[in-house]
N, C-alpha and C positions, 0 to 999 in steps of 0.2 A: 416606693423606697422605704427600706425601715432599719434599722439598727444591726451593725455587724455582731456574729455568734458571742461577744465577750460582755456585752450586755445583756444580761438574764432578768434583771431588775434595776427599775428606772423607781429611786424616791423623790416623790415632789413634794418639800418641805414649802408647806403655807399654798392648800388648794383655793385660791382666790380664784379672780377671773382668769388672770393667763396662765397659772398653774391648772384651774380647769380647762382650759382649752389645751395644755401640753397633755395632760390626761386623755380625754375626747379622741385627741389623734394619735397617741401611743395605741390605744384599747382599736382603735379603726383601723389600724394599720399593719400593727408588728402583735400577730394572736400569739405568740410563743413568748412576748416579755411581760413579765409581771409588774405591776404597779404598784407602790406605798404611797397613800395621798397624808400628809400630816394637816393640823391645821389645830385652829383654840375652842369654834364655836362650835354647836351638835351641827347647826346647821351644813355648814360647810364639811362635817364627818361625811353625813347623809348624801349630802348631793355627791360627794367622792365616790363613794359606795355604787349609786346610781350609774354611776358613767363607767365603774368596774373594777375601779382603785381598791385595794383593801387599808382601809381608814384606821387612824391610830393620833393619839394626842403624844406618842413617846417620837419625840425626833432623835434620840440617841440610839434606839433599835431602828429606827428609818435608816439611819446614814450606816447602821451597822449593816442592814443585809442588801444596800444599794451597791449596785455597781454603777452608776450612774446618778449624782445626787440635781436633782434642782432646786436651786435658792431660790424662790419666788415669795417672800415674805416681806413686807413693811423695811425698808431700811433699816427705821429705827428698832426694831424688832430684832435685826441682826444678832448685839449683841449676846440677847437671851437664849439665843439658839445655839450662840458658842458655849454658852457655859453650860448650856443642858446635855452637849454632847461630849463624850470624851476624848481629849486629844489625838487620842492614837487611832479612835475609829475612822478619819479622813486618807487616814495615810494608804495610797493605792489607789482613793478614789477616784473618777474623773466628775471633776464638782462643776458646772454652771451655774453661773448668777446671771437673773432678771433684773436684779435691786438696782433702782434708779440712785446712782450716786456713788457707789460704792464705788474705788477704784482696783483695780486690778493688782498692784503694789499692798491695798492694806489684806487686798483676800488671800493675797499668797502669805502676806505674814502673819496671817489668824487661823489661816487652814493650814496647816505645816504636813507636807507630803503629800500633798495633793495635785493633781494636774488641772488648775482652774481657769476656765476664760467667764469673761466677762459680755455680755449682750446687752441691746437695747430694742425690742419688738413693741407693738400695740396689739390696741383692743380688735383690731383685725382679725388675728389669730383664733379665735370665738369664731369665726367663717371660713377659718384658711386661705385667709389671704392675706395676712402679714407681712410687714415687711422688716426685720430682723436684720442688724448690725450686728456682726463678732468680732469684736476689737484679735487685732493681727496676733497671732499666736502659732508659735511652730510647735506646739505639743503632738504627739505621737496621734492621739484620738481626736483629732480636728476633723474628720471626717464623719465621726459619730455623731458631732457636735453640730456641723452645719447640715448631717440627716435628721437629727431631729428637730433642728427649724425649719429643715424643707417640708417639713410634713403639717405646717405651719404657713406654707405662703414662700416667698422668694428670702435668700439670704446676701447679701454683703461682707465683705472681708474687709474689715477698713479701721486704720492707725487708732487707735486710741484715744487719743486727742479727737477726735472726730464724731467721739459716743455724743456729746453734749450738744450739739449738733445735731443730730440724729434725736433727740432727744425732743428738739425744741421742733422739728420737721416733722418728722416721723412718728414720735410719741406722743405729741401733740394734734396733729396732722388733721387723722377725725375729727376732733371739737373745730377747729379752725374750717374745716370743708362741710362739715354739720350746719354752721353758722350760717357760713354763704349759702348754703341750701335754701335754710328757712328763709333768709332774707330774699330771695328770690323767689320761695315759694309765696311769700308774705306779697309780694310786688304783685304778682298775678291772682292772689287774691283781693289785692286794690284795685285793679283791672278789670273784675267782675267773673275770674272764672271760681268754682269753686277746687277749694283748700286740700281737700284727698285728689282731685284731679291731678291737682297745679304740683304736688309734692310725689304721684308718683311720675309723671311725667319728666321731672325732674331729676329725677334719680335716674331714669333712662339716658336721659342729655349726656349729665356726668358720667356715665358707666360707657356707654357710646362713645364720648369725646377720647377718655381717658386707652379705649380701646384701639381708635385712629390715631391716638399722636403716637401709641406703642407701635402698631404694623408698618405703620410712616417713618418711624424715627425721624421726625422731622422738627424745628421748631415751633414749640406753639405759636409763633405769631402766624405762620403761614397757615394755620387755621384758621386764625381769625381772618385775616387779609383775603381767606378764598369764601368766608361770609360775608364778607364788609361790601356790600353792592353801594353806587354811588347815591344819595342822596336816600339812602333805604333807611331800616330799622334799626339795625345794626349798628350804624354810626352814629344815630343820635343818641345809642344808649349809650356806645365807647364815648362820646363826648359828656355822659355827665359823669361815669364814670374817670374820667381823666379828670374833669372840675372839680371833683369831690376829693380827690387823690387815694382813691382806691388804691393801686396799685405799689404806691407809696405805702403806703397805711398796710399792704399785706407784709412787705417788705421787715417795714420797722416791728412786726408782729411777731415774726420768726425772731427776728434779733434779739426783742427783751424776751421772749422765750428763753433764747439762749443762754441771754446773760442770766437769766432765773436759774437756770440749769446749773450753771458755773455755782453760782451763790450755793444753792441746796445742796450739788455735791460736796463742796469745799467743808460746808457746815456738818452733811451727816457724815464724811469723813473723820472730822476733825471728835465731834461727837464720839464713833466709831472706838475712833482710836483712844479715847480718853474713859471710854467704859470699859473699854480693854485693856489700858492700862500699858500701853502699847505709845513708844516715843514716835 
């Protein structure tokens, strides 16, 4: 899948991690659209250059010859990127933002004439497998929009109200299932097997588990319940695991997530809108 004939050139303003990963799979995917990678440091020029972007420190000539812009920059960073760019150069564009916080209300009134959605993906997208929120939007190029995250991993359409959420699940996600890895992998190195065993076998589990409750559509309990044999291994682990209140404790993990989410957006919003000068 790749981008319809009206996008000739994709600018991804601030080639980080997931602006290099949108590069990666633009350059893999769609050979007939051109690439502008912006960014601050040489490094990050260089690695652009590599993956086939043609690199530049000017974001006002980026967003001039993009037909397709993406915001993948620092929140805080937003600002300076509006002032570097000319007003009138957004107008016609079709802009996406990555930026964690921003909402959709302050980019329509910073970008003026722009057709902007708003997303929330992870560090997945570095492997293509991503999973990508598009806060709901009935713009004309929503198809372009959820082709170039498909090329990224799986996409979502969902309320807006639901980014920060998506945020504290999804955006967070990896670190939170990193965590349980180690700790598990850390268990069976107490156990006495060795540590590169115990950690790739484990990555199997999860990649395997996650692969049967997809095909199944089933709830995960009914995985466990078809392990859980009577007086086995299984249930004495789910019982320290309930003692301990795992389960709980993942629960409440997401939520102050969330509430984080809430907090940071409300503040680089508010930020946002006060370096802009913008009621």
């Amino acid at each position: 899948m790749c981008l319809s004939q009206e996008v000739k050139v994709v600018s991804v303003i601030g080639a980080g991690k997931i602006g290099s990963a949108i590069i990666r799979a633009i350059r893999g995917n769609c050979k007939d659209v051109e690439v502008i990678a912006t960014g601050r440091r040489d490094e990050t020029l260089r690695n652009a250059e590599l993956l086939g972007a043609r690199a530049t420190r000017d974001n006002d000539e980026a967003v001039k010859e993009g037909n397709l812009i993406v915001l993948s920059v620092k929140p805080q960073h937003f600002p300076i990127i509006v002032k570097q760019v000319g007003k009138d150069r957004w107008k016609g564009k079709l802009v996406v933002s990555v930026m964690a916080g921003v909402k959709l209300k302050t980019l329509e009134t910073v970008i003026e004439g722009a057709e902007v959605y708003r997303t929330m993906t992870n560090i997945n997208a570095i492997v293509r497998k991503a999973s990508t929120a598009i806060a709901t939007n009935n713009g004309k190029s929503k198809e372009n929009v959820e082709g170039l995250f498909k090329l990224l991993g799986t996409v979502y359409w969902v309320p807006e109200e639901f980014i920060d959420v998506w945020t504290a699940l999804i955006g967070s996600g990896p670190a939170f299932l990193a965590e349980i890895i180690d700790a598990l992998t850390m268990g069976a190195v107490a156990s006495g097997m060795p540590r590169e065993l115990a950690y790739s076998a484990i990555l199997d589990v999860m990649e395997g588990t996650a692969v049967l409750l997809k095909n199944r559509n089933s709830h995960p309990i009914s995985v466990r319940d078809e392990v859980t044999t009577p007086a086995g291994t299984t249930i004495r682990g789910l019982m320290v695991m309930e003692a301990r209140g795992v389960k709980s404790a993942l629960m409440e993990t997401v939520e102050a997530a969330y509430r984080r989410s809430l907090e940071i957006g409300n503040e680089i919003d508010k930020e946002i809108r006060r370096a802009l000068g913008i009621q």
